[in-house]
C-alpha positions as CSV (number, residue, x, y, z in Angstrom):
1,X,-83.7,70.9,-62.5
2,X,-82.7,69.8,-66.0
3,X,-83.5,69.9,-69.5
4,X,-85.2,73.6,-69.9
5,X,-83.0,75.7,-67.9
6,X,-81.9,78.3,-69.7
7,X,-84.5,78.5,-72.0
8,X,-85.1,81.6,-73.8
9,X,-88.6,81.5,-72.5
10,X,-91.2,80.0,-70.9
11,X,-94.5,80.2,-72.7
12,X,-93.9,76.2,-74.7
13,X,-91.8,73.3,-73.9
14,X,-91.0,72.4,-70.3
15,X,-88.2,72.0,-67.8
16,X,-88.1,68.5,-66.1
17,X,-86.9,67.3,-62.5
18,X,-84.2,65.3,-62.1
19,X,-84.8,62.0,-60.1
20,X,-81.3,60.4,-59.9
21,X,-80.5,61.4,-56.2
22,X,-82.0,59.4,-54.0
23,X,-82.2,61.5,-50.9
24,X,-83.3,64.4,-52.8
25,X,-85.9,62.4,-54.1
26,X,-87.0,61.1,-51.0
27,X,-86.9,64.6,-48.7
28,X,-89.0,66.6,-51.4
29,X,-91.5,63.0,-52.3
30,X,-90.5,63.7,-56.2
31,X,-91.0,59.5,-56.5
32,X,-94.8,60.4,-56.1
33,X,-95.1,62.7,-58.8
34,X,-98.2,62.3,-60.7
35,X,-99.2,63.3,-64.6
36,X,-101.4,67.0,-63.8
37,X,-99.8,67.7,-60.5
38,X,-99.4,71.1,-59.7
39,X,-95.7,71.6,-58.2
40,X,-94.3,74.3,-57.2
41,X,-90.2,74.9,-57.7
42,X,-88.2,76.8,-55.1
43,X,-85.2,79.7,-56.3
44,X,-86.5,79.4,-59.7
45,X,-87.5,82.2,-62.1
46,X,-90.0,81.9,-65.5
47,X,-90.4,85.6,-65.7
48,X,-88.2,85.8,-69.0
49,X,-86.9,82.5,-69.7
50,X,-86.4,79.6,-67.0
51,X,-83.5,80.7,-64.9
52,X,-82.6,79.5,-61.4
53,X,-83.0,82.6,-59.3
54,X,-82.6,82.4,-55.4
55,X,-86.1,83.2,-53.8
56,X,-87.9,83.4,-56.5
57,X,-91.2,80.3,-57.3
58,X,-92.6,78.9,-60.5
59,X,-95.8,77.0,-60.0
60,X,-95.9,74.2,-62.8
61,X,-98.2,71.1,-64.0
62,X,-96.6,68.0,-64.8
63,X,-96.9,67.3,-68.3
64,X,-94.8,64.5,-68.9
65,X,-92.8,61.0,-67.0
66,X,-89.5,60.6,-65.8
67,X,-86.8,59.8,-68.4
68,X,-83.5,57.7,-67.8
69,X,-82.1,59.9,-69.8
70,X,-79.0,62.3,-68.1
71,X,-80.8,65.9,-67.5
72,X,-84.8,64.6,-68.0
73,X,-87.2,63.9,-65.6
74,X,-90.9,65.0,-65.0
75,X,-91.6,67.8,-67.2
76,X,-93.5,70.8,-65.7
77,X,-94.8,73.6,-67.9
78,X,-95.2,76.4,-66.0
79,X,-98.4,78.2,-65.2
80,X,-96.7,81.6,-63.6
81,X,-93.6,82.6,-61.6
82,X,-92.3,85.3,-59.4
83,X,-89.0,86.8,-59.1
84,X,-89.4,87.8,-55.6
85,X,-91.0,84.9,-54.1
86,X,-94.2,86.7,-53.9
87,X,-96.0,83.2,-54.8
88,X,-96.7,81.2,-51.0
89,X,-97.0,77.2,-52.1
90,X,-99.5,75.0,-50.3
91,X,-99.0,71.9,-49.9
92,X,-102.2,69.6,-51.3
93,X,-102.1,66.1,-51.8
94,X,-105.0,66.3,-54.4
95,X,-103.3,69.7,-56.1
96,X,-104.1,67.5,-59.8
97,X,-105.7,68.7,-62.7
98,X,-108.1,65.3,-62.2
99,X,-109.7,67.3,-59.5
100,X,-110.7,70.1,-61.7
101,X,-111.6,68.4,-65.2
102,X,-113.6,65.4,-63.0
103,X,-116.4,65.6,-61.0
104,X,-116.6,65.3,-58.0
């Protein structure tokens, strides 16, 4: 994760995902990333502030593209987080807020 972490809190703004390691990029399939994707972020914490926090999940949209900029990447504002990991992510090719806001 970059830009946001540390954030005072987590209700505006947004934390992006760093895309400049390749492997990473390819084991977690960040090069797919779509605008209104949900994602969900492992050992990351929301609850007061983004923090990274082992076990704990944030469930996010992405709001905004990558960035060549050190530190930016796809934004994701969050939608809710748990401390404890009590959050269990499914993984959904058409997770997308296109599914919701379009008929089908």
């Amino acid at each position: 994760m970059g830009s946001g972490i540390g954030s005072a809190h987590s209700f505006s703004g947004d934390y992006d995902i760093q895309l400049f390691d390749g492997p990473t990029v390819e084991e977690y399939k960040l090069a797919d990333i779509r605008l209104g994707d949900f994602v969900a972020i492992s050992d990351a914490d929301a609850t007061y502030g983004r923090i990274y926090k082992t076990g704990a999940i944030v469930i996010g949209i992405v709001v905004h593209s990558a960035c060549v900029q050190a530190g930016h990447g796809p934004g994701v504002m969050v939608v809710m987080s748990s401390k404890n990991g009590r959050i269990k992510p499914i993984i959904d090719s058409e997770a997308n807020l296109s599914r919701i806001f379009t008929p089908l």
